[in-house]
C-alpha positions as CSV (number, residue, x, y, z in Angstrom):
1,X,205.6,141.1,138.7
2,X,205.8,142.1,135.1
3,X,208.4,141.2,132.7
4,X,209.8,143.9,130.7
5,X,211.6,141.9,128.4
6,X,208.4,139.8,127.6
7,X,206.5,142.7,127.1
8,X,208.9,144.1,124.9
9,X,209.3,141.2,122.8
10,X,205.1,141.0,122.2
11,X,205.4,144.1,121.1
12,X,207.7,143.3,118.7
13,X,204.3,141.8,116.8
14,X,202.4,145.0,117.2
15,X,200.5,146.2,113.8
16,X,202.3,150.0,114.4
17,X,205.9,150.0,113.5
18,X,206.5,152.9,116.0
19,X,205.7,150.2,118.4
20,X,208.1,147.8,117.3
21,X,211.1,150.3,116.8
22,X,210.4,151.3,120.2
23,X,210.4,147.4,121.4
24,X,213.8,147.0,119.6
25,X,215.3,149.9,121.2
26,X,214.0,148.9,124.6
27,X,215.4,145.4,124.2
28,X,219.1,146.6,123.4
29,X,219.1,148.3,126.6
30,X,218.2,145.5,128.7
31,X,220.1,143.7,126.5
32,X,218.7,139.8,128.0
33,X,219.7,136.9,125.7
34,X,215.7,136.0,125.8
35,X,215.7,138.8,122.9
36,X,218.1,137.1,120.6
37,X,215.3,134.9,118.4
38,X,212.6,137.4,118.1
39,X,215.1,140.3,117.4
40,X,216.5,138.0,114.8
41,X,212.9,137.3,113.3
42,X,212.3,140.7,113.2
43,X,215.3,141.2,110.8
44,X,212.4,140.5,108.3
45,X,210.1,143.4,109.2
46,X,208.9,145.3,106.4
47,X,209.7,148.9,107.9
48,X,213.0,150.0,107.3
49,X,213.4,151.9,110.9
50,X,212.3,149.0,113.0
51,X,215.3,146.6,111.2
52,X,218.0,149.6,112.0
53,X,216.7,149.6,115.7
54,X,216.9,145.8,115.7
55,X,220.6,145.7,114.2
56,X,221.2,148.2,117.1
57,X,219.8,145.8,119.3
58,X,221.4,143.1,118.7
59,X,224.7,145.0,118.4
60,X,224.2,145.7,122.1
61,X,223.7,142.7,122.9
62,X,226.4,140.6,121.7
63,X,227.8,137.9,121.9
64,X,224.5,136.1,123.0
65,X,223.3,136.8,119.4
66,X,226.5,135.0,117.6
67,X,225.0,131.6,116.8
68,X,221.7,133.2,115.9
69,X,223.1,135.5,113.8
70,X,225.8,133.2,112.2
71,X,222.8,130.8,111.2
72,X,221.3,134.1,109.3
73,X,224.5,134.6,106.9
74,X,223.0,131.4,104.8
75,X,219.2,133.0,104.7
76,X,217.8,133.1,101.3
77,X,216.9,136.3,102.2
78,X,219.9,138.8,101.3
79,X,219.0,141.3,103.3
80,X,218.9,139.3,106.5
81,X,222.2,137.8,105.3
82,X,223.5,141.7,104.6
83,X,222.1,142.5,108.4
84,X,223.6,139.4,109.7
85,X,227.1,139.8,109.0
86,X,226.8,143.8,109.5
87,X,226.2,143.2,113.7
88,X,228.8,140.2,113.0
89,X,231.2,142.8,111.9
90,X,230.7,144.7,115.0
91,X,230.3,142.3,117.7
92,X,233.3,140.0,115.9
93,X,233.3,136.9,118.3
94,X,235.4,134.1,117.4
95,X,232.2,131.6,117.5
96,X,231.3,133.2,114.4
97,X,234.5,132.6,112.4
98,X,233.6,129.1,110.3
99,X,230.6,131.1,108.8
100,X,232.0,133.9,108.3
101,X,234.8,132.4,106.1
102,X,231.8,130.9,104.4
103,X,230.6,134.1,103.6
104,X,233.3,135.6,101.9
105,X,231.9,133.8,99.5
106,X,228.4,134.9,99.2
107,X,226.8,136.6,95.8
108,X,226.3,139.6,97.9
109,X,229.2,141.6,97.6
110,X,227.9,143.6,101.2
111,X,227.8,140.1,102.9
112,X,231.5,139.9,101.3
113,X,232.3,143.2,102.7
114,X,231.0,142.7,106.4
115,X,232.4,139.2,106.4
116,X,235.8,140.6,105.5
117,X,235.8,143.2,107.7
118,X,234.7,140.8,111.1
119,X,237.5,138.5,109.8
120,X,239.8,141.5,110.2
121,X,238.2,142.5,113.8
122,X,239.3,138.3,115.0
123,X,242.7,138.7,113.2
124,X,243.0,135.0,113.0
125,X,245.8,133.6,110.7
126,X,243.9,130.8,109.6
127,X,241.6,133.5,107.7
128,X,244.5,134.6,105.5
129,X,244.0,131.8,102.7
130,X,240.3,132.4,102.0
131,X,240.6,136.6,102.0
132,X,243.2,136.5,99.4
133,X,240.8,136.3,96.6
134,X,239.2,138.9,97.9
135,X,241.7,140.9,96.7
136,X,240.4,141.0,93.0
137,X,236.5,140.9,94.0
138,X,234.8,143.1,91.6
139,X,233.6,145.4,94.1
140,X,236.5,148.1,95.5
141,X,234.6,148.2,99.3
142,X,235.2,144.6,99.0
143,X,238.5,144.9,98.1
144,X,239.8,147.6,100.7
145,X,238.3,145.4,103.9
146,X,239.9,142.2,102.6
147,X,243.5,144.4,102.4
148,X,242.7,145.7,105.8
149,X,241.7,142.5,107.2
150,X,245.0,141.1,106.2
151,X,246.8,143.8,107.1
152,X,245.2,143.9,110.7
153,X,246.4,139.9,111.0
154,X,249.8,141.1,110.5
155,X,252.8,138.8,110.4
156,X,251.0,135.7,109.2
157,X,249.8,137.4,106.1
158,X,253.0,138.7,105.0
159,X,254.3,135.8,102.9
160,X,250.6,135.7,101.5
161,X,250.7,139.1,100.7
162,X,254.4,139.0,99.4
163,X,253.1,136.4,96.8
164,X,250.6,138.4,95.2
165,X,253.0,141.3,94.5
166,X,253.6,139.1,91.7
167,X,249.6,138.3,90.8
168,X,248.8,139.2,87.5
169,X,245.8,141.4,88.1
170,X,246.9,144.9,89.1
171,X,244.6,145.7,91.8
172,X,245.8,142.8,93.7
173,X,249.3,143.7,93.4
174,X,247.8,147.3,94.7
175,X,245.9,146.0,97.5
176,X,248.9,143.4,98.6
177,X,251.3,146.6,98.4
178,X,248.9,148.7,100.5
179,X,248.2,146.0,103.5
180,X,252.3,145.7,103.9
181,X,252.2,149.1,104.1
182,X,250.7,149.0,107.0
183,X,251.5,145.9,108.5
184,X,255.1,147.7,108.1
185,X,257.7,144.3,108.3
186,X,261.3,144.1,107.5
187,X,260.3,141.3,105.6
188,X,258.6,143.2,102.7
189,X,261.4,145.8,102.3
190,X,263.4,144.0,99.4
191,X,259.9,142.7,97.4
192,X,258.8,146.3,97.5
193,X,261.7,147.6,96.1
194,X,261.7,144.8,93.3
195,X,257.8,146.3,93.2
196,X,259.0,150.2,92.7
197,X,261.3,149.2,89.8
198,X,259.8,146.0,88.1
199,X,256.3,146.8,88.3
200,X,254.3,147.6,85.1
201,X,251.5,149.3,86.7
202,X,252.7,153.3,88.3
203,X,249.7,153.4,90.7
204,X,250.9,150.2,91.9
205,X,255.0,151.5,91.7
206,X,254.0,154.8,93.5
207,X,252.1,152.8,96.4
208,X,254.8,150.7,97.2
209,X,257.0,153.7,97.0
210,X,254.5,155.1,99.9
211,X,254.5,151.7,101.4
212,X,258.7,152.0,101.9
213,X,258.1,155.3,103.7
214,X,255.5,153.7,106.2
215,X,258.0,150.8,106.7
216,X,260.8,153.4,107.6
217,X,263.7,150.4,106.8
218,X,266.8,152.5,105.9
219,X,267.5,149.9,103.4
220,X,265.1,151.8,101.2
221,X,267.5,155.0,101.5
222,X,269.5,154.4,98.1
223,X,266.7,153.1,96.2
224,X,264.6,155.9,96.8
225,X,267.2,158.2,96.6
226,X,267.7,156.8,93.1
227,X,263.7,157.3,92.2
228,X,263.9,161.0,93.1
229,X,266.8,161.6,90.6
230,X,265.6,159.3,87.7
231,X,262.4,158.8,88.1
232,X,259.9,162.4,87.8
233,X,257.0,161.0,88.0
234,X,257.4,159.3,91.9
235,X,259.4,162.1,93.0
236,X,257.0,163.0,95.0
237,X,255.8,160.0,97.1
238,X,259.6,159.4,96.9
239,X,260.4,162.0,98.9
240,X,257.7,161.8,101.1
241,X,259.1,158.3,102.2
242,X,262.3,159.9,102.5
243,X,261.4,162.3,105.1
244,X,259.2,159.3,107.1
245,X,262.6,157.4,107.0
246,X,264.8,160.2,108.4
247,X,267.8,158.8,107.4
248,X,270.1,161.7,107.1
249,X,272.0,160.2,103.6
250,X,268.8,161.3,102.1
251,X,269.5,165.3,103.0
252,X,271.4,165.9,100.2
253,X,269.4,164.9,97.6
254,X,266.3,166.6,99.0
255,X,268.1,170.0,99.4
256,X,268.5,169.9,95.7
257,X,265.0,169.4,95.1
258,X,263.8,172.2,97.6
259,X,266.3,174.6,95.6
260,X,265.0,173.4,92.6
261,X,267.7,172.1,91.3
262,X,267.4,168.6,90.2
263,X,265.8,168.4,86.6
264,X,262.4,168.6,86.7
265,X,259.4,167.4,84.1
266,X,258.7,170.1,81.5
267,X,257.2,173.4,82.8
268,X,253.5,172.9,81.2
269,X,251.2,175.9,80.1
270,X,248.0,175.8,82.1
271,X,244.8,176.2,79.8
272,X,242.6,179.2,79.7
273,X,245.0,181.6,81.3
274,X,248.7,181.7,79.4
275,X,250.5,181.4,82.6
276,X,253.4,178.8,83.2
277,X,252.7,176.2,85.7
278,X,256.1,174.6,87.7
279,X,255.9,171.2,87.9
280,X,258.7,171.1,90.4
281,X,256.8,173.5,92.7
282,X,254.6,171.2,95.0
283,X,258.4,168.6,94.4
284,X,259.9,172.1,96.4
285,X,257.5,171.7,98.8
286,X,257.4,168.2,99.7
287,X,261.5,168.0,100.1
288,X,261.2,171.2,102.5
289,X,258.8,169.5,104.6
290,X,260.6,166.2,104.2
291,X,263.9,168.3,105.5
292,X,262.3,169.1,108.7
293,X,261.5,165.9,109.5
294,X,264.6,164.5,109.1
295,X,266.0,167.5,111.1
296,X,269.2,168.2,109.6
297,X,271.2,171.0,110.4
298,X,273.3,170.8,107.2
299,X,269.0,172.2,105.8
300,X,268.3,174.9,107.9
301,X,269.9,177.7,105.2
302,X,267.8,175.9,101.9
303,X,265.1,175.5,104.2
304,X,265.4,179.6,105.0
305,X,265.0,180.1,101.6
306,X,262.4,178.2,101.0
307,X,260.4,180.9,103.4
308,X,260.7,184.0,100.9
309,X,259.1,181.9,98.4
310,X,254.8,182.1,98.6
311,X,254.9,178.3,97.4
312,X,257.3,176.5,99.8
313,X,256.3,179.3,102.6
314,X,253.7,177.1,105.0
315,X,256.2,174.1,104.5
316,X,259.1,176.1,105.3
317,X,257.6,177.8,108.4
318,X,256.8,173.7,110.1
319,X,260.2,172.9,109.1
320,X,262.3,175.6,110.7
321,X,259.9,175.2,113.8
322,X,261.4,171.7,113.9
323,X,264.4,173.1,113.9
324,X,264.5,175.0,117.2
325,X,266.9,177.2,118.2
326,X,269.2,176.3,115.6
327,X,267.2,177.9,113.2
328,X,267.0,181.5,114.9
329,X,270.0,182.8,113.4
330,X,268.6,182.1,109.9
331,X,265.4,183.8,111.3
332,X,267.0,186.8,112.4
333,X,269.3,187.3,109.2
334,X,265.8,186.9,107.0
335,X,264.2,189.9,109.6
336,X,267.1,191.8,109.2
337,X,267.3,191.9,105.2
338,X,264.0,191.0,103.6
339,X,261.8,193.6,102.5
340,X,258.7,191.4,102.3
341,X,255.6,192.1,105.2
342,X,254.7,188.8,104.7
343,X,258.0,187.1,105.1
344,X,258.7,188.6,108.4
345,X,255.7,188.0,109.3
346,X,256.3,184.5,108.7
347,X,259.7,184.8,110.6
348,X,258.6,186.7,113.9
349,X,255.6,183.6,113.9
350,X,258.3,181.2,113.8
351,X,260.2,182.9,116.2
352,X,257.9,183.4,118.8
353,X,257.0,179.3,117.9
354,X,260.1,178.3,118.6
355,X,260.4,180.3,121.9
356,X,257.4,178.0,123.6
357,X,259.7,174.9,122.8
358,X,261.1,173.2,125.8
359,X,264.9,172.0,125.5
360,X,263.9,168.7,124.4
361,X,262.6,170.5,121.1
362,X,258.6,169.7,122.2
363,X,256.1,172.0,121.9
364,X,254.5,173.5,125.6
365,X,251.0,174.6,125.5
366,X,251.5,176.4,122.5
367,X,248.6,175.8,119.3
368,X,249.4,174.8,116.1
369,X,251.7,176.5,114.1
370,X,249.7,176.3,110.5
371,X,246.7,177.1,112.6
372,X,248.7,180.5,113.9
373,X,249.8,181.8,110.7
């Protein structure tokens, strides 16, 4: 009887490189470990198709190809090493973890990348130490897998990544912010407050500010209640976390915003056209949506008003839908006296929205209010 995967792996040697794609292909589906070395060797092939089928290949199948593969992330050859930890990356078997550490290191900053981003796939603490640096590698794709990596082990990065919110470089303060954004621990509350107001770097102050709203710690309230009054320029985010926290001590100070009355930067003139441009415009509209998140009653009337205004209108309408019921008086008071089409427009949508709620305030088969109006 013939052997298929024999007679696929000769043909990996065939002068046409249709041929060899075609073997490659072949040998991912039957995916037999038999394939591993030749696949491997045919990392090398000259035609650029018949190395993407063999990456495929190998992908498939798995773990088999580990130590082979490992083996290939010290080649000489950088694009072996660059295919190497590519279907490392994807496979991301624990066999392969020594030499992957050790390519975190390689001159190749896509080698750097994959290897960072397998690391993050294993999510083994003892991989926290040698992605650190990674943090300031010269190459931002490099960067953003080593701060997910860490962020994906969790827990036993955090002290790590608390650390470098005091590194000198700014990007790794940036990237260290970022990953306990996500990682999201009570731990990192009070560093990234000490972050928002100590930091020299406002790309840096304005992602830990974003990182305190993905946290959600109410011990973030007051400091980020104090950003929105004194500090313009991270309003924005500021409020943002706000409404993520939905801590209700935050209501007040967001209804002044969505009135507009909390000072805002100076109205600037936009160029080419004479008109005025309001800063505190899109600041309306984030503290309207940040209202109806934290669901309030005490908001429902600002949030009403935001709907007769064209800027704060969309925000306003996902807000009051929040709202439910409680919000149909306000609805029917704005159908009642305003004179504009499109607000009552606005208003019956809303209306008819909130009447495909079920008592527990979810939606029931109805589509997307922003889609509807």
């Amino acid at each position: 009887m013939d052997d298929p995967v024999a007679q696929q792996i000769a043909a990996l040697a065939d002068h046409d490189w249709t041929v060899r794609q075609d073997a490659a292909v072949r040998l991912g589906r039957l995916k037999d470990p038999r394939a591993v070395e030749p696949l491997v060797a045919t990392l090398r092939d000259p035609d650029r198709s018949v190395r993407e089928a063999v990456v495929e290949a190998l992908q498939a199948i798995g773990a088999p190809s580990v130590m082979a593969l490992s083996a290939c992330l010290s080649s000489a050859d950088f694009s072996v090493q660059e295919a190497a930890s590519q279907i490392l990356a994807s496979i991301a078997d624990a066999h392969a973890l020594e030499p992957l550490v050790l390519a975190l290191r390689s001159q190749n900053w896509i080698v750097r990348m994959y290897a960072a981003k397998a690391l993050g796939r294993l999510k083994d603490p003892r991989t926290v130490s040698p992605l650190l640096p990674l943090l300031q590698d010269s190459v931002n794709a490099v960067r953003e897998e080593a701060s997910a990596a860490l962020a994906a082990i969790g827990d036993a990065a955090i002290p790590s990544l608390i650390e470098a919110l005091t590194h000198r470089d700014w990007l790794v303060r940036l990237r260290a912010v970022e990953s306990l954004g996500v990682v999201k621990s009570p731990k990192a509350v009070p560093p990234l407050i000490a972050v928002v107001f100590n930091d020299t770097d406002s790309a840096v102050r304005e992602d830990a500010v974003r990182a305190l709203g993905n946290i959600g710690d109410r011990r973030a309230v007051e400091p980020l209640v104090f950003v929105v009054k004194k500090e313009p320029n991270l309003r924005i985010p500021a409020v943002e976390a706000l409404g993520r926290i939905g801590d209700r001590r935050a209501v007040p100070i967001l209804i002044e915003v969505a009135r507009g009355t909390i000072q805002p930067p100076a109205t600037q003139t936009m160029t080419g056209c004479g008109d005025r441009w309001d800063p505190a415009t899109p600041e309306r509209a984030a503290a309207v949506h940040a209202l109806g998140m934290i669901g309030d009653d005490s908001a429902i009337p600002t949030v009403a008003a935001a709907l007769t205004s064209a800027a704060t209108r969309t925000e306003a309408a996902e807000a009051l839908t929040r709202f439910g019921a409680n919000a149909i008086p306000w609805l029917l008071a704005i159908l009642r006296d305003s004179q504009d089409d499109s607000v009552r427009h606005f208003a019956n949508k809303i209306l008819a929205a909130i009447g495909r709620l079920d008592r527990g305030g979810h939606e029931t088969a109805k589509p997307s209010l922003r889609n509807s109006l």
